[in-house]
N, C-alpha and C positions, 0 to 999 in steps of 0.2 A: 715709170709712167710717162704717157705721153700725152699735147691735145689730142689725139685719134680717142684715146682712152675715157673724153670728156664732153665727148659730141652727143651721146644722148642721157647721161646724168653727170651733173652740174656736182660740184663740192659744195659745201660749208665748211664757212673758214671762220673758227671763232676766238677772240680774245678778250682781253680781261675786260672789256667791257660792251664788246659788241658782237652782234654773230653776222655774217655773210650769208646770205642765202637765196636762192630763184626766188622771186616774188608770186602772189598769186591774188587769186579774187578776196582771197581773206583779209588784202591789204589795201583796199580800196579808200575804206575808211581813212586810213591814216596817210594815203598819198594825196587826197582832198585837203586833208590841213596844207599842207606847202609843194606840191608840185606846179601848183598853178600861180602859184608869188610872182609877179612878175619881175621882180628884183631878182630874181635868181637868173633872172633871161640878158642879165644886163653885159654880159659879160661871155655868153654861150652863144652868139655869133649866131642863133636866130628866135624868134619868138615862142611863146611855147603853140603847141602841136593842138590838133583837136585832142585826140588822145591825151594831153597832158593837163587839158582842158577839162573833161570830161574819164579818171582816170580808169571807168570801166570799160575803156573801151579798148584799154593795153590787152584785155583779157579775151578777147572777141575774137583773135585769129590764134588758130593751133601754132603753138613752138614749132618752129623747126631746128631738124636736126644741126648743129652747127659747132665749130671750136671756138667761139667766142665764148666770152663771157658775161653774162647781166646779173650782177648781186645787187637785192636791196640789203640796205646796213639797218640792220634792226639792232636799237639800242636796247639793252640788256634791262637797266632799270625799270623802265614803262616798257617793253614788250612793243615796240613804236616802230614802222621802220621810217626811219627820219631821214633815208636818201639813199642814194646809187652810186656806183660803180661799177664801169664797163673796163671790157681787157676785149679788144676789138681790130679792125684792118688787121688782121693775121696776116704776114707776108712768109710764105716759102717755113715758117714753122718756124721761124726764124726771130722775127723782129714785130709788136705790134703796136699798137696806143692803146693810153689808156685816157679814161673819162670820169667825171666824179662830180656831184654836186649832194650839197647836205642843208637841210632844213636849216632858213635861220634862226631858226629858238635853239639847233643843238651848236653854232658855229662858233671859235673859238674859243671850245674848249681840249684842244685837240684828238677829239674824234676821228676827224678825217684823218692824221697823219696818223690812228691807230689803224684803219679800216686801210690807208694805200699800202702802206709798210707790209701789213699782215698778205695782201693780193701780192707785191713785188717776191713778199716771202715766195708764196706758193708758185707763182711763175717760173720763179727761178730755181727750184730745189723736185717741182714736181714734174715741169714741160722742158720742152726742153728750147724754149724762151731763151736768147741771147739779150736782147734791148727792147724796152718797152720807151715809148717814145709819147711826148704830148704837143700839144700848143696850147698857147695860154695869151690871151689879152695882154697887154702892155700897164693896160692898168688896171686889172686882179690881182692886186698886189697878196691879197689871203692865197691865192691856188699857187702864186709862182713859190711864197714861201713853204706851202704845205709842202709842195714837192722837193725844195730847196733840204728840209727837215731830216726828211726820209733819204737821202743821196741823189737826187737827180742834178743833174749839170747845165747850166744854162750853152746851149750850143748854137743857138742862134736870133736873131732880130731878125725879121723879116718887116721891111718896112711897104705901108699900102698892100698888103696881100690880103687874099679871102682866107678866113678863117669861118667855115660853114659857107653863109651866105649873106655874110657883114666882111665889107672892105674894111679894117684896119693896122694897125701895126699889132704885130705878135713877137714872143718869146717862141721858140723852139725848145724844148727840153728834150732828155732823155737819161738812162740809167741801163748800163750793161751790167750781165751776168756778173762778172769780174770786177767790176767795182762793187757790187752786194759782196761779193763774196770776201773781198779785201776790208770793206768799213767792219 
């Protein structure tokens, strides 16, 4: 398999407690509970969106075809999706970022490091994905260690940069094929 192979249906990717899946209008409801928190924005380099504002209005323009990826993390127990992850900036097929944020009523219990780990799985054993790559605030201390968890390497500071469309200091992270494959 390859991204080619993912540009007009999407996987689900499920584990012991969560499933991965394209979101849709039927998720409206439950992206209302905490897309709009603005604590969630503290740290995401910029505000939330109208769309994030208002979350039917994610639903308003047609999918395009694309090798990205956008899963909401629907918790298993409530049926809930309690947050997102992207698999995103595709370079050459090669190397991409990833992106992640989760409800905080599901945060610290680790979810998220079920929900990245399970994505790094499928990246790397399905596409044919070398490095998936982040940035992270200096002081998100929950997202450096989520990724810290799962194998990612701290590769760089970047001191005063834009991260979005907030100047601060960032972490560079990243995790190649070959280190998954070796942990």
């Amino acid at each position: 398999m390859s991204l080619q192979d993912y540009i007009f249906e999407k996987p689900v990717i499920e584990t012991e407690h969560l499933i991965l899946r394209t979101m849709n209008k039927n998720d409206i409801d439950d992206l209302k509970e905490w897309i709009s928190d603005i604590s969630l924005y503290e740290y995401w380099g910029k505000r939330p969106s109208k769309s994030e504002k208002n979350p039917e209005l994610l639903f308003n323009k047609p999918e395009k075809a694309t090798k990205s990826f956008h899963w909401g993390i629907v918790h298993k127990q409530d049926s809930k999706v309690i947050g997102e992850i992207w698999i995103y900036l595709i370079e050459n097929n090669r190397m991409a970022k990833v992106a992640f944020r989760l409800s905080k009523q599901y945060q610290g219990n680790g979810l998220m490091s079920e929900a990245l780990k399970s994505v790094i799985e499928f990246c790397f054993s399905k596409t044919e994905l070398q490095k998936i790559w982040t940035d992270v605030h200096i002081l998100n201390h929950a997202s450096y260690k989520t990724l810290e968890k799962v194998g990612f390497q701290r590769e760089g500071h970047i001191r005063g940069g834009k991260m979005v469309n907030t100047y601060c200091d960032y972490y560079l992270y990243g995790i190649l094929k070959s280190d998954y494959v070796t942990s």
